[in-house]
N, C-alpha and C positions, 0 to 999 in steps of 0.2 A: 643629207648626212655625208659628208668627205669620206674619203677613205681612210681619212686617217682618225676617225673615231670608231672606237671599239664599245661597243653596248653590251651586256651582259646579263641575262635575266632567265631565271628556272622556268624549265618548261611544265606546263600544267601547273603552272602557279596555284593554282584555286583547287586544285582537286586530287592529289597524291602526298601523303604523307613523304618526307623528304625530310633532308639536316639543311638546317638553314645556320650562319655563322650570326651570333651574337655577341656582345660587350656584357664580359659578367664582371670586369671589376676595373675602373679607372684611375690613371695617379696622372699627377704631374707636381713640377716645382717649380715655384716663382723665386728666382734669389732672389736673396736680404738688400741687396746697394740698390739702394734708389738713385735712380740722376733723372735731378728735373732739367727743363730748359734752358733754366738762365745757367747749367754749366759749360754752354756754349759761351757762351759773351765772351768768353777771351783766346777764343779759337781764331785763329787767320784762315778765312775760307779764302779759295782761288775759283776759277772760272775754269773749263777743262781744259782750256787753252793755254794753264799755264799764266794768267792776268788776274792779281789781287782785285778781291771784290770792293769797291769803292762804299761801298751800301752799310751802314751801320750795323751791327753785329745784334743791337735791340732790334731792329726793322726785321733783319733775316729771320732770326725767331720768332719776332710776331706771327709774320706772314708764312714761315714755316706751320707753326703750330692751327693756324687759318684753315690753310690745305688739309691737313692729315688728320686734325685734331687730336696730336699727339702732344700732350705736356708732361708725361715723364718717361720712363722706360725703367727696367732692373738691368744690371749684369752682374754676372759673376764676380767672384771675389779672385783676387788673383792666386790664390791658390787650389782654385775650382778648376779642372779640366771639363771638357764636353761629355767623356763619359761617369765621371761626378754626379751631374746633373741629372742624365738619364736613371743614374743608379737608384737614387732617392724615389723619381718619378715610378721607374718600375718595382721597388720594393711596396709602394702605396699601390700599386695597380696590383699586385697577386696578394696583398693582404687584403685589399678589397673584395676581390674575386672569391678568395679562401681555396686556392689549389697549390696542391705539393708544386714547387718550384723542379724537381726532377723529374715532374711529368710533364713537361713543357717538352713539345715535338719539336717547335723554330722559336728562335729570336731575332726580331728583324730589326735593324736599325738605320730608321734615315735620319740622315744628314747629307754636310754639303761641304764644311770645309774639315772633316777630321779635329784630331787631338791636338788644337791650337793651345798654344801656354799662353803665359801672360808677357814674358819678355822672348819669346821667340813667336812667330805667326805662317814658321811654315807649316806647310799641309802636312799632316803625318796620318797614316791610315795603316797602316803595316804594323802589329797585326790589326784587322776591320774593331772597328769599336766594340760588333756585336760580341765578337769572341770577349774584349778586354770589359764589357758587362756581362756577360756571364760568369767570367773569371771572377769579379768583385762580388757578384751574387753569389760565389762559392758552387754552384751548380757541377757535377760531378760527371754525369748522366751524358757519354757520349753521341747520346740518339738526338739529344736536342740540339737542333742543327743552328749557326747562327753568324749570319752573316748584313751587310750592307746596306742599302739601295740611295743612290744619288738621283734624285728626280727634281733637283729646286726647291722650290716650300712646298709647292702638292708631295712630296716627298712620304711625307705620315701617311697621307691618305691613299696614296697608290700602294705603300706599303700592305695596307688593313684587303685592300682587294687582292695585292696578291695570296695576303691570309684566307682570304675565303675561298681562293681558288683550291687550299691545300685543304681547306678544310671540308668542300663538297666534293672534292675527290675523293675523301675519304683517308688523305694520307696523314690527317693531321686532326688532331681531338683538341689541344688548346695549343695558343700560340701567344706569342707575348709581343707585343708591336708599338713601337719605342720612337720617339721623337724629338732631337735634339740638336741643338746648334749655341754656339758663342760667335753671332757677330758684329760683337763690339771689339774684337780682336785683328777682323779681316776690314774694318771701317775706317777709309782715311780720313782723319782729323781733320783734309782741309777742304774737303767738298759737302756741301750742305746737305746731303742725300744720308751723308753720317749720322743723324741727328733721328733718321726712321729706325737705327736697324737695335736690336734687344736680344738678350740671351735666356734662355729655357728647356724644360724638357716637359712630353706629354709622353705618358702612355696607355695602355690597356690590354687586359687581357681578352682574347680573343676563343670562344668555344663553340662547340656543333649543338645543335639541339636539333633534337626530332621533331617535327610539328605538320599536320594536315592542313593547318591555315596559314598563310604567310607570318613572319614575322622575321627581326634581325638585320640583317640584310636583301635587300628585296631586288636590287641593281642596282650598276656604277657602269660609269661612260669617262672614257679618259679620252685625249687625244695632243699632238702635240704639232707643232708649227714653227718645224727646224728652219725650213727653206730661206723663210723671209726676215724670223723675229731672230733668229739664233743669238743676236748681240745684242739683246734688249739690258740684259744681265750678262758682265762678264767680268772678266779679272783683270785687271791696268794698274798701273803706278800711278801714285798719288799727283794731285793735280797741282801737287807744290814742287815747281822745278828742282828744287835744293833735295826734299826728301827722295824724289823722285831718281835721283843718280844712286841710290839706293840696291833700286830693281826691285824692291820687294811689290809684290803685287796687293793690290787693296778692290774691296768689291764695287765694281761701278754701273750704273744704273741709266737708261736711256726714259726718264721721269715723264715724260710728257706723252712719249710713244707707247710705252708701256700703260698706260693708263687709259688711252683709246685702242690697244689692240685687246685690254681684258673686259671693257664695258661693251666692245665688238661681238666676244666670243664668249666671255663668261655665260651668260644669260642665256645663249642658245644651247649652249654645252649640257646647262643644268636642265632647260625645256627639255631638247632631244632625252637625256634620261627618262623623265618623269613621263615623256610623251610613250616611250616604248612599254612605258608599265599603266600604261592608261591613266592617269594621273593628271590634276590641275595642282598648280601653287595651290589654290583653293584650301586643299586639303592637306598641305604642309604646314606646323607648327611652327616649327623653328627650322631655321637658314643657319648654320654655321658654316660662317663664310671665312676666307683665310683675314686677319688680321695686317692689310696690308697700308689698306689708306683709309682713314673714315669715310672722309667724301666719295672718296671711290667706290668702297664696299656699298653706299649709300645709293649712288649712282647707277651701280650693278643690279640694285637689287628692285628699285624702279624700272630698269631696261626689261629685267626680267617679268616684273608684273604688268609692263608696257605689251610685253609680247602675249598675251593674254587678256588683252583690251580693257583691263583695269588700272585706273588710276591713284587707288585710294592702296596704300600699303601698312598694313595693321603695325602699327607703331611697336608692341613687343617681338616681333617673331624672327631679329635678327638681331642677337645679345653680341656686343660690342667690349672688348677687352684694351682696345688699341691708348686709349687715351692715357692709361695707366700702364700699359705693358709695353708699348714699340711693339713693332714689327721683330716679332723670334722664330721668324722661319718656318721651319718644320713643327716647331712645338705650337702654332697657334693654334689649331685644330680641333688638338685632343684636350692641349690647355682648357679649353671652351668647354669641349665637353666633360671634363674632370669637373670642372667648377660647377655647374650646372648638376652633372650629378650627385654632387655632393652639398648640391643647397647651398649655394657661397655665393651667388650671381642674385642681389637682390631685383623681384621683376621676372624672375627666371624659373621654370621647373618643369620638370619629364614626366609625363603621366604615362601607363601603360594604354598602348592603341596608339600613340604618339607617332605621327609622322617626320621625322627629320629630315634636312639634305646637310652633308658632308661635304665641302668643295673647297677646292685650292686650285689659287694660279701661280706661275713662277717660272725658273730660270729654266730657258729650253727652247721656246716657249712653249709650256706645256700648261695643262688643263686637267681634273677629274673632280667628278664628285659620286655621292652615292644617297643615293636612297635606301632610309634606315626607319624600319615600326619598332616601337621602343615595344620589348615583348611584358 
């Protein structure tokens, strides 16, 4: 284990009543605009070079949709902001939950590019989203603190651990942990990698519960890998020389690197968790993985059963949203797990005793997941 992973797991697991952090009520929103693939077909892709792609606009999208397995995506509507999104998402997660909205200690909100418009797409954060969702939530209650967290798409889910850090301290009884991005706003029209990314929000309510036997959160391992991948994900001008004298910056993507540094480290990230809680995949139900590439998640999740000398990987235990959602960031996560708890994922469903893993990769290049017993 690097130094630069952090493991985290209660001591005397097995034998001291303690507060363990649980999901007592989950929301998210899928906006209404569909865009399937063929609303590429009359997009001009370029090459990052700045070199019109010669390659038929039918072929791209075949062989795009190939890869990723993605044939549509949602976004927003253009008069939807990013904390829009969230809003809905988190009024379904505390009506699920059924807790006073001003007993809420934190509001945590990730994301990655702020309060993008539809005809402007610069970053706007000032004041943090979290404030301007609770402001929309009407929440009054200056004790419920609410603020940011920028971590790439693991974003939700480092989020939920810093939750539970406040919540096993003791300084926190529920918390509300919120996941949202628009980037079909920050996606230049003329690089094919535009075609992954989708707009959403996940969230959930987050609370303590007393219990002698484990349950809720059991551990999570994060870790991150500035040194070498920092520019796997970053922000550039459009690979269309005309747009490009612009200056505006659009999210661009190092596709092929990126895809062998997360089937590298993914799978060891989620073992080392699982390994420090004594723990086999064996006895994992369901994998929600971030929503990033099918094949990929696919490939991750073989690596992963690879490293435990099994070859056979149980066909339902890693529910897949990507083909109908794109890649939405931060919200793919909780997304998953809204649906799922809510019986919307046919093939899918949470028993109590239930073993989960939680895990995202993303811009940084960062890593975490967490090991969760549905109580």
């Amino acid at each position: 284990m690097s130094d630069t992973d952090h493991f985290h797991t209660p001591t005397d697991l097995h034998f001291m009543s303690r507060i363990y952090s649980v999901f007592t009520g989950t929301g998210s929103y899928v906006p209404t605009r569909q865009v399937k693939n063929e609303a590429f077909l009359d997009n001009e892709f370029y090459e990052s070079f700045g070199v019109k792609i010669a390659t038929p606009n039918e072929e791209i999208v075949r062989k795009f949709e190939e890869i990723t397995t993605i044939s549509e995506r949602r976004y927003a509507e253009d008069h939807e902001v990013t904390s829009d999104l969230a809003l809905i998402a988190a009024q379904r997660a505390i009506e699920a939950a059924g807790v006073d909205k001003e007993e809420l200690d934190y509001i945590i909100f990730a994301h990655n590019f702020g309060e993008t418009l539809a005809d402007n797409m610069r970053m706007d954060v000032v004041p943090s989203l979290a404030s301007r969702l609770k402001h929309k939530l009407g929440i009054a209650n200056p004790a419920a603190v609410a603020y940011d967290i920028l971590f790439g798409c693991p974003g939700w889910v480092q989020a939920v651990i810093q939750a539970d850090y406040y919540i096993r301290s003791g300084d926190a009884k529920k918390v509300l942990v919120v996941g949202a991005d628009i980037l079909s706003r920050v996606a230049d029209p003329h690089d094919r990698d535009s075609m992954i990314y989708a707009d959403g929000a996940g969230a959930a309510i987050m609370e303590g519960r007393e219990s002698d036997t484990p349950l809720g959160i059991l551990g999570h391992n994060s870790r991150s890998d500035a040194l070498d991948y920092v520019q796997m994900l970053r922000m550039d001008y459009s690979y269309n020389p005309e747009l490009a004298k612009k200056k505006d910056y659009y999210l661009k993507m190092q596709g092929r690197r990126l895809y062998q540094y997360a089937l590298e480290n993914v799978p060891k990230t989620i073992k080392d968790g699982l390994d420090k809680l004594q723990l086999s995949i064996t006895e994992i139900r369901k994998v929600l993985l971030h929503q990033a590439n099918g094949k990929m998640d696919d490939a991750i999740l073989k690596r992963l059963f690879k490293l435990y000398n099994l070859k056979e990987v149980p066909e339902s235990i890693m529910p897949m949203t990507i083909s109908w959602l794109g890649n939405s960031s931060v919200a793919t996560v909780p997304t998953l797990l809204d649906l799922i708890t809510r019986q919307e994922m046919d093939g899918h469903d949470l028993k109590c005793g239930d073993i989960i893993i939680l895990a995202s990769v993303g811009a940084g290049m960062n890593i975490n997941s967490i090991v969760y017993k549905i109580p």
